[in-house]
C-alpha positions as CSV (number, residue, x, y, z in Angstrom):
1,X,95.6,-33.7,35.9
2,X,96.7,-36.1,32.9
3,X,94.9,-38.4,32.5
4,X,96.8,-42.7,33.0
5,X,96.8,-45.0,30.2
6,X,94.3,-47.1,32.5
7,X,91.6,-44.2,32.3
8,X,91.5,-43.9,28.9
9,X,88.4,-45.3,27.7
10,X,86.4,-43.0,30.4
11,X,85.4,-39.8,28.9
12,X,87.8,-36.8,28.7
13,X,86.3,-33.8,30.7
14,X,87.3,-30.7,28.4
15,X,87.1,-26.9,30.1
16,X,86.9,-24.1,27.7
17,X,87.4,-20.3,28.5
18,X,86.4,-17.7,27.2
19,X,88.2,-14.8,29.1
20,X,86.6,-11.4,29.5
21,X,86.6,-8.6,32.0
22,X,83.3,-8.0,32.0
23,X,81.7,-11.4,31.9
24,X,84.4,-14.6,31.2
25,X,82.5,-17.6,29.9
26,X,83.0,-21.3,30.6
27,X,81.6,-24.5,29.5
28,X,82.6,-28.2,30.4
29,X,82.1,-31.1,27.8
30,X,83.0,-34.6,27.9
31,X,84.3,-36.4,24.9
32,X,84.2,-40.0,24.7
33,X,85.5,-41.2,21.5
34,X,83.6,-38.8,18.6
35,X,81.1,-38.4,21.2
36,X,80.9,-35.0,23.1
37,X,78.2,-34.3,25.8
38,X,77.4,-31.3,27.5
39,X,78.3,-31.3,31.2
40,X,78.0,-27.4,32.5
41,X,78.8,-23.4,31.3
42,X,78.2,-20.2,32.5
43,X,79.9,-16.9,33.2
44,X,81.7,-15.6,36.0
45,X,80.9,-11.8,36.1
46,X,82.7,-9.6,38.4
47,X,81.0,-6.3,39.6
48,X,82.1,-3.2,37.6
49,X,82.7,-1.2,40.8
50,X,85.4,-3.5,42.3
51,X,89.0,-2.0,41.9
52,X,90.9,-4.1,38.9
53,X,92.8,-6.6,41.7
54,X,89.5,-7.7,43.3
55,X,88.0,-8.3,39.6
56,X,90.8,-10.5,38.8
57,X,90.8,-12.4,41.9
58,X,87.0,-12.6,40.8
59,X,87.9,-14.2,37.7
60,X,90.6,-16.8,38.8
61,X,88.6,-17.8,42.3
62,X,85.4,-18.6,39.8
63,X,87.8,-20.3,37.5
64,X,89.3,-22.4,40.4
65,X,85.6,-23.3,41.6
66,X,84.6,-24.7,38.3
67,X,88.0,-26.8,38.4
68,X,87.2,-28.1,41.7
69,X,83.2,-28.4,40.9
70,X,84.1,-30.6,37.7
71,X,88.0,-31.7,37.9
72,X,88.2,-31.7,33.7
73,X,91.4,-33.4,32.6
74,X,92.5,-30.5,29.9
75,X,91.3,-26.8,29.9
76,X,91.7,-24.6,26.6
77,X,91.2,-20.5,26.4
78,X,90.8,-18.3,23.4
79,X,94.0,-16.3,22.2
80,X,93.8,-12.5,22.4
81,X,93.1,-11.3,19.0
82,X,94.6,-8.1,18.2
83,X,92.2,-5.0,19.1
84,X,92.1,-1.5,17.6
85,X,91.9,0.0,20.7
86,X,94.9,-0.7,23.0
87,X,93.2,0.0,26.5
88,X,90.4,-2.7,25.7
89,X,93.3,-5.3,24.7
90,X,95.1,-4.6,28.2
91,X,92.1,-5.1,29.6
92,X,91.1,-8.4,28.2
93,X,95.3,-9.6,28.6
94,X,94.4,-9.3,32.5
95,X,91.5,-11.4,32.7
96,X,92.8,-14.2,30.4
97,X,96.0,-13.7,32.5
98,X,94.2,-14.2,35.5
99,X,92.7,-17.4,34.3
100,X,95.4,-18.8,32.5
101,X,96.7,-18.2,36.0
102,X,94.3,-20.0,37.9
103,X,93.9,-23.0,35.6
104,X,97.6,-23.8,35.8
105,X,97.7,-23.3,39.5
106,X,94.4,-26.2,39.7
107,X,97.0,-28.4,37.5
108,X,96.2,-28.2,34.7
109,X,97.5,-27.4,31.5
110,X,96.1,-24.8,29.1
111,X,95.9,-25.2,25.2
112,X,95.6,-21.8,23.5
113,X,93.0,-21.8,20.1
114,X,92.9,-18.6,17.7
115,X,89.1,-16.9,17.5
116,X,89.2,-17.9,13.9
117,X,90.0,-21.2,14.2
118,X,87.7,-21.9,17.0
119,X,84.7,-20.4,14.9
120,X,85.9,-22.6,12.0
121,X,85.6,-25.8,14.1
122,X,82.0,-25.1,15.4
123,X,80.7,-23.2,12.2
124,X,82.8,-24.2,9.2
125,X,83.6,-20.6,8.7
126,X,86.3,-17.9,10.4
127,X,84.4,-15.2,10.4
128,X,80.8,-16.6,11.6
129,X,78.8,-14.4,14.3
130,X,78.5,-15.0,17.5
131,X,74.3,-15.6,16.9
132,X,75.9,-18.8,14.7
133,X,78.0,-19.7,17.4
134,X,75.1,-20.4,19.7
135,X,72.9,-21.8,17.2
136,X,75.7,-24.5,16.4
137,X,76.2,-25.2,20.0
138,X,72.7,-25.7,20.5
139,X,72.8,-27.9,17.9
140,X,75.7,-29.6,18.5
141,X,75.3,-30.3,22.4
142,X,71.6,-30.2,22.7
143,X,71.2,-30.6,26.2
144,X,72.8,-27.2,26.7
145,X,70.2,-24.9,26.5
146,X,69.6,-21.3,25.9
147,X,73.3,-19.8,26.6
148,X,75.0,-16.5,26.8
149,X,76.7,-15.3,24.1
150,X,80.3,-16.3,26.6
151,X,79.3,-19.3,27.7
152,X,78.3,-20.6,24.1
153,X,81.8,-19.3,23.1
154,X,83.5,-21.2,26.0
155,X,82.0,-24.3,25.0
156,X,83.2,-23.9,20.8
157,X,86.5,-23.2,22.8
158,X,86.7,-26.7,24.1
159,X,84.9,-28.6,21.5
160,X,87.7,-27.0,19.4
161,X,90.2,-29.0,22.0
162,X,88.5,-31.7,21.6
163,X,88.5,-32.0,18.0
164,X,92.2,-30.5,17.8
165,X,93.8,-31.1,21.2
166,X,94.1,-35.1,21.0
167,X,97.5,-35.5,19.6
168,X,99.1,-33.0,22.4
169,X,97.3,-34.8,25.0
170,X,97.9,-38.1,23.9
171,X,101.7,-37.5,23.9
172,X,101.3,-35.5,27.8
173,X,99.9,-39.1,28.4
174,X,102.5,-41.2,26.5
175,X,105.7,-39.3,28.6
């Protein structure tokens, strides 16, 4: 879903992900210019008690509704940092699998952003907390609201495309 040269000066519809098992977070924002305005976030959450299968088919049909609910042009995920117990990183592979998975079957592509460099974008700092996270995205898209702890991080996740991911997408466009 690339955006034409003639479409250009209408906003840019940016979906962030933040993947999870448990609860995976989303949040749409629209950039127009230097201008970014909150559209929509949330979580999908699939029951605990569903065998692993169902919980990823959970994941990637939510993750295909919000595509369809909001048709963004560009979608970006956080990269799976490395985790000190193996079984918890396994887990959290699947689910960002599954929705890597689903966002490039709903066309489009996915840009992949570091935890520390997304937390740098919103906060100024690597290492801030995810309290800070929400505080800055409250600040910084007002209109949001109060927001999970996921759904603030899915929205960093694309303002950090949206402040990064312009050169990339410009030269999808350019081709």
């Amino acid at each position: 879903m690339f955006r034409t040269k003639g479409d250009m000066n209408s906003p840019r519809i940016i979906l962030g992900i933040d993947p999870g098992l448990r609860h995976t977070g989303w949040g749409v924002v629209a950039q127009n210019g230097n201008r970014l305005s909150f559209i929509a976030a949330g979580r999908i959450s699939p029951s605990a008690d569903l065998p692993m299968a169902s919980r990823l088919l959970t994941l990637a049909e939510g993750i295909a509704d919000i595509v369809r609910a909001h048709a963004p042009h560009e979608s970006a995920i956080e990269e799976t940092f490395v985790n000190k117990n193996a079984r918890s990183a396994l887990l959290l592979g699947q689910a960002r699998g599954s929705a890597m998975l689903a966002l490039a079957q709903n066309g489009l592509t996915v840009a992949e952003y570091a935890a520390n460099r997304i937390k740098q974008s919103v906060t100024g700092h690597g290492h801030a907390e995810k309290t800070q996270i929400q505080a800055m995205i409250a600040i910084l898209l007002p209109t949001s609201g109060k927001l999970a702890a996921d759904a603030a991080d899915a929205l960093a996740v694309a303002i950090t495309h949206a402040h990064h991911g312009n050169v990339a997408s410009l030269r999808e466009v350019q081709r």
